[in-house]
C-alpha positions as CSV (number, residue, x, y, z in Angstrom):
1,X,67.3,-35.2,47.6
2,X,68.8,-34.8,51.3
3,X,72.1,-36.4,51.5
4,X,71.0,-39.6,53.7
5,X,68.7,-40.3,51.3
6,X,71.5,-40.7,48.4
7,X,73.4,-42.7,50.9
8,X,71.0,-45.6,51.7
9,X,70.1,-45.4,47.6
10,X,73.8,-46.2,47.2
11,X,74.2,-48.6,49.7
12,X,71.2,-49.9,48.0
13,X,72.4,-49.9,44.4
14,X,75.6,-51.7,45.9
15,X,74.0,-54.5,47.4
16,X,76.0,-53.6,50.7
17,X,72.1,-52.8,52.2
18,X,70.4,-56.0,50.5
19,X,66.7,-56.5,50.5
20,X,64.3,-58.2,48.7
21,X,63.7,-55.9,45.6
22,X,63.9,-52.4,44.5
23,X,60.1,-51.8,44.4
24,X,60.0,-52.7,48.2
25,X,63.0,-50.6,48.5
26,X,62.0,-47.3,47.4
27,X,58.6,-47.8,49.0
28,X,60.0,-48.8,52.2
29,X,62.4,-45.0,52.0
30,X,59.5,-43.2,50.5
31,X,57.6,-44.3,54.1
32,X,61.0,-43.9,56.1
33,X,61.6,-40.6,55.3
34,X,57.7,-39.4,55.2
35,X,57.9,-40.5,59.0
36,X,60.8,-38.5,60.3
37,X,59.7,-35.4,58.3
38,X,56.3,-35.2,59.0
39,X,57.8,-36.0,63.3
40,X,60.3,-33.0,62.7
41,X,57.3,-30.9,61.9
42,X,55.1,-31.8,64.4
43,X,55.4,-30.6,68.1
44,X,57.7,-32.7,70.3
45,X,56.1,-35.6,72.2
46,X,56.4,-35.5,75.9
47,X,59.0,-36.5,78.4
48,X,59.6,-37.7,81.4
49,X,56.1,-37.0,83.9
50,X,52.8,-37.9,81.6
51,X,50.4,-34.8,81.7
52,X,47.4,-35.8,83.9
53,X,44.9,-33.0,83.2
54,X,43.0,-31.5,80.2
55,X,43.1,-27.9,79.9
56,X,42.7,-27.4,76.1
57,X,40.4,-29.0,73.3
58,X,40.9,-28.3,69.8
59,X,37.5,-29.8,67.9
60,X,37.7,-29.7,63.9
61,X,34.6,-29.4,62.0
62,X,36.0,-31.7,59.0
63,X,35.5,-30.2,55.3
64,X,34.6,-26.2,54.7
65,X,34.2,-23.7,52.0
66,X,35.2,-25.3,48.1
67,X,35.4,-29.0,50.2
68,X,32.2,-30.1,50.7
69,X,33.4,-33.3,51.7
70,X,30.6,-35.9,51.5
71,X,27.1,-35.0,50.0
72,X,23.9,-36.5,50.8
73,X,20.6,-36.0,48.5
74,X,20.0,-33.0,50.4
75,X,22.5,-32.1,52.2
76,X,26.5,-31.7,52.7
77,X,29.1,-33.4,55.0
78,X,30.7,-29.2,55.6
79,X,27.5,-28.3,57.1
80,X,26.8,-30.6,59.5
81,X,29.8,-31.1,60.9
82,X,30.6,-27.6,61.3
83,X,26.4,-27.8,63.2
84,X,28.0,-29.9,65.5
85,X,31.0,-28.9,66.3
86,X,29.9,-26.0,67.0
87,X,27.6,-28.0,69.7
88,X,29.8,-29.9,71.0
89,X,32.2,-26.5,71.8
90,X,29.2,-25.1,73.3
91,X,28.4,-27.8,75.8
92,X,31.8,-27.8,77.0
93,X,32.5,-24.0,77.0
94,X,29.0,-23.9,78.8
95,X,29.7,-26.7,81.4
96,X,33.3,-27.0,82.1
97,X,35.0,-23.7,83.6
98,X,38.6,-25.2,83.5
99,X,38.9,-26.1,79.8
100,X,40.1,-23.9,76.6
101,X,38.3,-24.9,73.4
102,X,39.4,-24.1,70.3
103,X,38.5,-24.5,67.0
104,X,39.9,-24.9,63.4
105,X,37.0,-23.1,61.8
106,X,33.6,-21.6,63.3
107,X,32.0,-20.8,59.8
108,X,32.0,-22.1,55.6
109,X,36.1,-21.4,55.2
110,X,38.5,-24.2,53.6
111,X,41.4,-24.6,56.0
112,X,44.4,-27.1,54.9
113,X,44.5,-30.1,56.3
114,X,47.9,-29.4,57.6
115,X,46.7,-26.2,58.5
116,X,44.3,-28.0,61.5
117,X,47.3,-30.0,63.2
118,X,49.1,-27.1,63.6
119,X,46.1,-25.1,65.4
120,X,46.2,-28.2,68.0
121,X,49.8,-28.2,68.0
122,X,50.4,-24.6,68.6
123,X,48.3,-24.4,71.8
124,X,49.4,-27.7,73.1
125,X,46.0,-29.1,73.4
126,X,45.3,-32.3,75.4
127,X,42.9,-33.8,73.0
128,X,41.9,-33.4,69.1
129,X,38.5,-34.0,67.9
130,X,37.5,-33.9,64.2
131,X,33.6,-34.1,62.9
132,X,33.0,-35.9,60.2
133,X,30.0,-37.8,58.7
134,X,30.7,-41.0,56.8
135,X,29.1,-41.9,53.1
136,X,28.9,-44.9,51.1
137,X,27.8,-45.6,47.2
138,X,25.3,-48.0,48.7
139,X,22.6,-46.5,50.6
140,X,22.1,-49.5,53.1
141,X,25.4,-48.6,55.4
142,X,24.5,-46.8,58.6
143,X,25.9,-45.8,61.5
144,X,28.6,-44.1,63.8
145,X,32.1,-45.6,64.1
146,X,35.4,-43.2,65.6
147,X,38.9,-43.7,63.7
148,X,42.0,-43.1,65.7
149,X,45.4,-43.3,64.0
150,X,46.7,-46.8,63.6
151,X,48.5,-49.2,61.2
152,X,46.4,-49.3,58.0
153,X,43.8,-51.8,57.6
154,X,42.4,-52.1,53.9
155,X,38.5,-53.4,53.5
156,X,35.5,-52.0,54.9
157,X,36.9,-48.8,56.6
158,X,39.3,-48.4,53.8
159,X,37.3,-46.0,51.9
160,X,37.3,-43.5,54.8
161,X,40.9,-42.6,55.3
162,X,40.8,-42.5,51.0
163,X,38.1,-39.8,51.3
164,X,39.3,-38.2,54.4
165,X,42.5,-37.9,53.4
166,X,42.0,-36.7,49.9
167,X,41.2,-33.4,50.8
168,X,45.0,-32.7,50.4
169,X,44.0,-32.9,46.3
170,X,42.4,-29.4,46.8
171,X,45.6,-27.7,48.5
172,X,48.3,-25.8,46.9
173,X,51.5,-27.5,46.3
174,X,50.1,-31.1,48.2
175,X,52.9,-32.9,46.9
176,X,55.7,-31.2,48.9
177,X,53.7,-30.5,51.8
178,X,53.0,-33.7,52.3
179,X,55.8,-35.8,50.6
180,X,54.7,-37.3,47.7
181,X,51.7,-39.2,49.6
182,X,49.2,-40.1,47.6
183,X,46.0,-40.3,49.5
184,X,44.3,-43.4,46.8
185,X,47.3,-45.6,46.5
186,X,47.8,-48.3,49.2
187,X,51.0,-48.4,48.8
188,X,51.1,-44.5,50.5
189,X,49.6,-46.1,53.5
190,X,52.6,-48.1,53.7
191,X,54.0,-45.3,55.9
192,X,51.2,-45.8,59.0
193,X,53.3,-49.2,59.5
194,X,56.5,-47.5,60.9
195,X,54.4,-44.6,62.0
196,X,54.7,-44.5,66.2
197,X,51.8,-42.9,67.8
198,X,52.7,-42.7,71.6
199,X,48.7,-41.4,72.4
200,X,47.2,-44.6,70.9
201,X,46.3,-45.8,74.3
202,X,44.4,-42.5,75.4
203,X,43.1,-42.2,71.6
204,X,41.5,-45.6,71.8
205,X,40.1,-45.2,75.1
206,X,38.2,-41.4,74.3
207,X,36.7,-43.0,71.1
208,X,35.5,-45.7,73.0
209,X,33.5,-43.4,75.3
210,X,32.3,-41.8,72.5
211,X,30.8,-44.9,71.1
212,X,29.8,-46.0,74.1
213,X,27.9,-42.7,74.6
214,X,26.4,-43.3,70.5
215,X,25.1,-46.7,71.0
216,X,23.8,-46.8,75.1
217,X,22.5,-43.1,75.0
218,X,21.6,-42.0,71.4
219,X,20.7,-45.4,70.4
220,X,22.9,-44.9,67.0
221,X,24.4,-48.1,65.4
222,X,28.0,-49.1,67.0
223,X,30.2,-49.7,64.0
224,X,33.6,-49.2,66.3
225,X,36.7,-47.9,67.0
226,X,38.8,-48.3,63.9
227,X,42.4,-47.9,63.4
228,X,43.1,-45.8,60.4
229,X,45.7,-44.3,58.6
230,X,44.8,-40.8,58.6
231,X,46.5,-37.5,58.2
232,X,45.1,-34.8,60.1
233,X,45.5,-37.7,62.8
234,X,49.5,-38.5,62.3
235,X,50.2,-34.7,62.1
236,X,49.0,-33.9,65.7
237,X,51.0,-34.3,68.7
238,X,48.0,-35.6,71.4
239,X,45.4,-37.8,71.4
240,X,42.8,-37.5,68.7
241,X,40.1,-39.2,67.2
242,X,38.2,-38.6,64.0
243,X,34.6,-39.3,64.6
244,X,32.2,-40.6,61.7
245,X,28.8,-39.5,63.1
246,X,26.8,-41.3,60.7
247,X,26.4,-42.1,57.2
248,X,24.6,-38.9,54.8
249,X,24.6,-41.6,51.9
250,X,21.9,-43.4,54.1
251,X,18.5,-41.5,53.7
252,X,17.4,-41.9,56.9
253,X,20.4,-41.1,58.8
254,X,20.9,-38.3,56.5
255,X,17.7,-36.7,57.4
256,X,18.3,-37.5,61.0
257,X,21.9,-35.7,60.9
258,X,20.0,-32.6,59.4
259,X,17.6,-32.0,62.3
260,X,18.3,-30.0,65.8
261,X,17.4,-33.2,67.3
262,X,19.8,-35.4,65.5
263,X,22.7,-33.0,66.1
264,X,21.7,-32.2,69.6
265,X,22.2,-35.9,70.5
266,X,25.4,-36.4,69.0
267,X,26.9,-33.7,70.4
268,X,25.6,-34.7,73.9
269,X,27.1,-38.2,73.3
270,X,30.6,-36.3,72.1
271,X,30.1,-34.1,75.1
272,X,29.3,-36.9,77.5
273,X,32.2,-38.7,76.4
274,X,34.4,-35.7,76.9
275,X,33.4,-35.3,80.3
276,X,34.4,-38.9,81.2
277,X,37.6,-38.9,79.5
278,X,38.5,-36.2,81.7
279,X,37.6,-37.1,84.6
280,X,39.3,-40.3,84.2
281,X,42.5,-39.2,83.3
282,X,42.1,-36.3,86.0
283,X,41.6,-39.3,88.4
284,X,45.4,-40.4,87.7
285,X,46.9,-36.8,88.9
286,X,45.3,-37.9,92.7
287,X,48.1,-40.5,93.0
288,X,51.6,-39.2,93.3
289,X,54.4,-41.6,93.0
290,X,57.9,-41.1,94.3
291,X,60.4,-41.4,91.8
292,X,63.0,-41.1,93.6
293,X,65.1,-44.0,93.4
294,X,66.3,-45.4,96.6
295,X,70.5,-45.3,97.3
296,X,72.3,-48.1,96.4
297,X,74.1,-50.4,98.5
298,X,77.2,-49.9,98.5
299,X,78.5,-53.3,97.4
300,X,75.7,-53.3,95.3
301,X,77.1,-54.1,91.3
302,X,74.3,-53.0,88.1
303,X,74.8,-55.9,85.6
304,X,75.3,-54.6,81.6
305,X,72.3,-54.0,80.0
306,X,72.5,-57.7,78.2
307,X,72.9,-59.5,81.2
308,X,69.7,-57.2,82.8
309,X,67.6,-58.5,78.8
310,X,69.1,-61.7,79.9
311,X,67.5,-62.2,83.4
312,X,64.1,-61.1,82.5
313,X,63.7,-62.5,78.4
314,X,60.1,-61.7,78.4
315,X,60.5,-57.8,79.1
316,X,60.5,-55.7,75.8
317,X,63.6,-53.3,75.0
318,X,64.1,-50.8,72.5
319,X,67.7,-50.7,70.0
320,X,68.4,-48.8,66.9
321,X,68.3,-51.2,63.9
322,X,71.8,-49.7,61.7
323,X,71.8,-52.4,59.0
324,X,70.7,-55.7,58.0
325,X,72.1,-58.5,55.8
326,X,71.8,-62.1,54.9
327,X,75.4,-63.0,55.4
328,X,76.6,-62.6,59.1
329,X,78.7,-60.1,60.1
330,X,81.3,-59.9,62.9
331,X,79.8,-57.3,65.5
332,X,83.0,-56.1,66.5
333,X,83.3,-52.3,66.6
334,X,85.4,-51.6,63.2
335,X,82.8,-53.8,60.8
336,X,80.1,-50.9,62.2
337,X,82.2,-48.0,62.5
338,X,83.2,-47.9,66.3
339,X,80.1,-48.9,67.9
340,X,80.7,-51.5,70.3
341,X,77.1,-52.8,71.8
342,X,76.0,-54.4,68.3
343,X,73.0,-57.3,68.8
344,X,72.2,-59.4,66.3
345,X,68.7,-60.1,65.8
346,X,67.6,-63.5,63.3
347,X,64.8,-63.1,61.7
348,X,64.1,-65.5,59.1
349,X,67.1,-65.7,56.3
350,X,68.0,-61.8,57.6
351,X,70.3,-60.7,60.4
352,X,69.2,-57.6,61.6
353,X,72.1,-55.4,63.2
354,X,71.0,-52.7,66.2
355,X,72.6,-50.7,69.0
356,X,71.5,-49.0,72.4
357,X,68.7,-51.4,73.9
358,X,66.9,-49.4,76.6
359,X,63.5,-49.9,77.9
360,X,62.6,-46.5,77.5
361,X,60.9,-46.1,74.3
362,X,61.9,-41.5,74.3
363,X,65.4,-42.8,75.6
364,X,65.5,-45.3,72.0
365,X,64.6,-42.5,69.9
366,X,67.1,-39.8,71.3
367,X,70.1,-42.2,70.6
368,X,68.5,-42.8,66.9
369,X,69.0,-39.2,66.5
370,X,72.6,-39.9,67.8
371,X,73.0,-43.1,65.9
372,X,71.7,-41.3,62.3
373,X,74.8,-39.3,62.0
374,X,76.5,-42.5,61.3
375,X,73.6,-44.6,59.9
376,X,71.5,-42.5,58.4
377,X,68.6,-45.0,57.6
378,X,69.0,-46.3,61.7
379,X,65.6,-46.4,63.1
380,X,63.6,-47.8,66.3
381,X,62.9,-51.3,66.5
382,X,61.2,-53.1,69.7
383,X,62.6,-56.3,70.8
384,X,61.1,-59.7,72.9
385,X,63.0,-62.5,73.6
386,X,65.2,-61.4,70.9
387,X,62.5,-61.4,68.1
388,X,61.4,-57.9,66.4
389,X,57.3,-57.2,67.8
390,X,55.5,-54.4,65.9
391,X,56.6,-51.6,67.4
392,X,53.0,-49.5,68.0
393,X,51.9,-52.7,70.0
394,X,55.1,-52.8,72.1
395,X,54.9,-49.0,72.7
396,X,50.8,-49.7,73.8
397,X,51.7,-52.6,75.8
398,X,54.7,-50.8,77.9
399,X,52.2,-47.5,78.5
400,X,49.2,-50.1,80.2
């Protein structure tokens, strides 16, 4: 165990970090320290200027070689994906000069789950598509839905990211690769809560398209755009979306999903859907803003940061949560070991203790890295009229 880690369990043990029991504790670090590892491993996200054109695809034909993933009376989820994939590649290789695609298998081979992120991550791609087809024990459910990563929602989608993310249970050594994350225990999915994912906006609005495209064009049953905790999804560092292209449980949608036909006319609407995404966010790159900032006046004052929160309470702002505690504590800089901008946030019976509020969500999560040193369980928290907000709706909200 790293040596933050034996820190917070001490503070833990000594009540000097007190929460409300030891189960929620060692969940709560279990999810903590997933998070920051699996972020070290992935590619950095962007700063500064947001990339306005797509010049690489990765698409992932879910399943391959010993996974055969779902399995219809007839048929298996590997094969079908993989038949359109392969498709959905061709269309775009055939139709769009300017982008790269690349994919994480082109024939019946097992590649690791981890194994697919880093084929997107290593070539920077600008969006990640993975195949998949959806199944059920019941042979009623039908239809196409598009998962893009999310905070975990249990019920009728739950099965999914359990199935999907399960094919970690076939990979050597799964338990350090990924952490100790057990793909059928809720309590894993815990982790998705404190999960950022700065492409939800752009995820979101690509599986959108491709429903749109499903239900309007090949007349397929909408079933949505579902937030999901899923895997392959939290490992990759641009938009993705996992797309469920119909259920092989279902009879008749299975035999659909095996003809030319059927996989012709998904792959169109995938296509299709491609094809807008791009040229909408290509559409952004015609409009050039000046960022230079304009000089200031010379008399011109710029209040402190908490007078700037305090003339506009409705913004949202980003600190470093360092501690927390049901007994108030002085904020003066030797109670938290020199730091000197200490807010103190009420949230029911807990004060929450945090440091550095920016409005820059990149800018809050380079002084976390600064702030760990000396807290090392610190981590981002978003802030609105002085109440914590979940912080993957704060991050969507500021990037509208």
């Amino acid at each position: 165990m790293c040596k933050s880690n034996e820190i917070l369990l001490e503070m833990i043990a000594s009540n000097s970090l007190p929460l409300y029991d030891k189960r929620a504790v060692g969940i709560f670090l279990i999810s903590l320290i997933s998070y920051f590892t699996w972020n070290a491993m992935a590619s950095d996200p962007p700063g500064g200027d947001v990339k306005h054109t797509i010049e690489t695809v990765v698409i992932d034909a879910g399943h391959g070689g010993k996974d055969s993933g779902a399995r219809g009376r007839r048929a298996m989820e590997k094969d079908i994906a993989l038949a359109i994939s392969l498709k959905v590649g061709q269309l775009i290789e055939e139709n769009i000069e300017d982008v790269k695609v690349i994919y994480t298998r082109k024939e019946d081979v097992f590649i690791e789950l981890y194994e697919r992120a880093d084929i997107a991550n290593e070539a920077e791609a600008d969006l990640f598509i993975s195949i998949h087809v959806n199944a059920s024990t019941k042979s009623s459910p039908f239809g196409t839905s598009s998962h893009v990563l999310g905070l975990h929602r249990t019920g009728e989608h739950f099965d999914v990211a359990v199935r999907e993310n399960s094919v970690i249970l076939l990979e050597e050594d799964y338990e350090t690769t990924y952490q100790g994350f057990d793909p059928t225990s809720l309590e894993s999915y815990i982790i998705f809560s404190v999960m950022q994912n700065i492409y939800l906006k752009q995820s979101i609005e690509f599986a959108s398209y491709v429903q749109d495209q499903f239900r309007d064009r090949a007349m397929r049953n909408d079933r949505g755009v579902v937030q999901q905790g899923l895997l392959v999804l939290a490992r990759t560092a641009m938009p993705g979306v996992l797309i469920e292209t119909g259920f092989i449980s279902n009879p008749e949608e299975e035999k659909f999903l095996m003809t030319a036909y059927g996989q012709d006319l998904i792959a169109s609407g995938i296509y299709r859907a491609f094809k807008q995404y791009k040229a909408r966010i290509e559409e952004n790159s015609k409009f050039t803003v000046d960022k230079t900032p304009p000089p200031l006046p010379e008399t011109l004052t710029v209040p402190p940061a908490s007078v700037q929160m305090e003339s506009n309470p409705d913004a949202i702002y980003f600190l470093v949560q360092i501690a927390s505690s049901r007994n108030q504590v002085p904020t003066d800089p030797s109670s938290f070991k020199g730091y000197d901008d200490v807010t103190i946030i009420e949230q029911g019976k807990w004060y929450k203790y945090a440091v550095g509020r920016v409005m820059s969500y990149h800018e809050a999560l380079e002084k976390c890295a600064a702030v760990k040193e000396d807290f090392p369980g610190a981590f981002v928290i978003a802030v609105r009229n002085n109440q914590i907000v979940p912080l993957n709706e704060a991050i969507l909200e500021i990037n509208q």
